[in-house]
N, C-alpha and C positions, 0 to 999 in steps of 0.2 A: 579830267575826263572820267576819273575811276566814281569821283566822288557825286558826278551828273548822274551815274550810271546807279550809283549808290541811293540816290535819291529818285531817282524815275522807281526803283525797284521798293522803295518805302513806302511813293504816293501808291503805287498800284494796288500793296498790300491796304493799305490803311482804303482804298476806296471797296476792295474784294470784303474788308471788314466790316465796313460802315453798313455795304447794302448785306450783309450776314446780320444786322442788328437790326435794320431795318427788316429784313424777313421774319425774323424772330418776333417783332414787334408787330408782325401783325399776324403772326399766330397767336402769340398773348391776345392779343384783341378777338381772335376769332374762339379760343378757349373760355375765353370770361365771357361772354356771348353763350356760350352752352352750357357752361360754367350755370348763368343766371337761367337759362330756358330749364335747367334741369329742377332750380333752386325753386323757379313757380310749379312744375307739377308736383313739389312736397310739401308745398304748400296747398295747392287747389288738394291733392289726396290727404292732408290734414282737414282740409275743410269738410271735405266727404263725409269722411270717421267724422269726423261732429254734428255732422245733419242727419246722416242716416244711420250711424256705429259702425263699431269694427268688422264689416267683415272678412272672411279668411282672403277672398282676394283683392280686397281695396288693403287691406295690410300687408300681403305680399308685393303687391302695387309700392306701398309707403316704401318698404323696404329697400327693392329693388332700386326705387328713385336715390331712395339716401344716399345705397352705395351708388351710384351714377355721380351724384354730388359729389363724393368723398373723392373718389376718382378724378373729378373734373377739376377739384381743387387741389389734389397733388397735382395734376399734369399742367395747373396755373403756376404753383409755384416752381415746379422744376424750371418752367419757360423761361420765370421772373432771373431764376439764378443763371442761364444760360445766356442771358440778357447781359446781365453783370459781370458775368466772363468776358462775355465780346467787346462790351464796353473797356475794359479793363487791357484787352489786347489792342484796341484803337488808342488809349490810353498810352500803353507803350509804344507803340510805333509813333504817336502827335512827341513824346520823348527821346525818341531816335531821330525823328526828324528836324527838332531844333537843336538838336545836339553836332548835327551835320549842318547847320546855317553858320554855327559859329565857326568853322571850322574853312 
């Protein structure tokens, strides 16, 4: 009985986990999605500056984008690691759980 009770308490964990990786994953999906939208206006304001030159605000424009990007690519990578934790926690509990089959 202890060990049914052991194991309904594992699967529930491991399914609370699973959809935590899955939400995760599609914030990573919605980051790299702005991630890339932010990546074409330093490029379209790179294209600018070369058709028409620098000016003071298509270069403050450039800037502002870059850090946007720079930004949008830590917040990709934090996700990525947040990712790999969760995984890592489902990970251990799929080890908890055949560890109580044998048992």
């Amino acid at each position: 009985m202890r060990q049914t009770a052991e194991r309904d308490a594992l699967l529930a964990r491991r399914l609370a986990l699973v959809a935590n990786v899955s939400a995760l994953t599609a914030e990573a999906l919605r980051l790299n999605q702005k991630r890339a939208g932010v990546e074409m206006d330093v490029l379209r304001l790179e294209l600018e500056i070369g058709r028409s030159g620098a000016s003071a605000q298509l270069v403050q424009d450039l800037h502002e984008a870059e850090e946007r990007a720079a930004a949008a690519m830590q917040a990709c990578a934090a996700c990525e690691q947040r990712i790999v934790a969760a995984e890592g926690d489902v990970e251990d509990v799929d080890r908890s759980l055949a560890a109580t089959e044998g048992n």
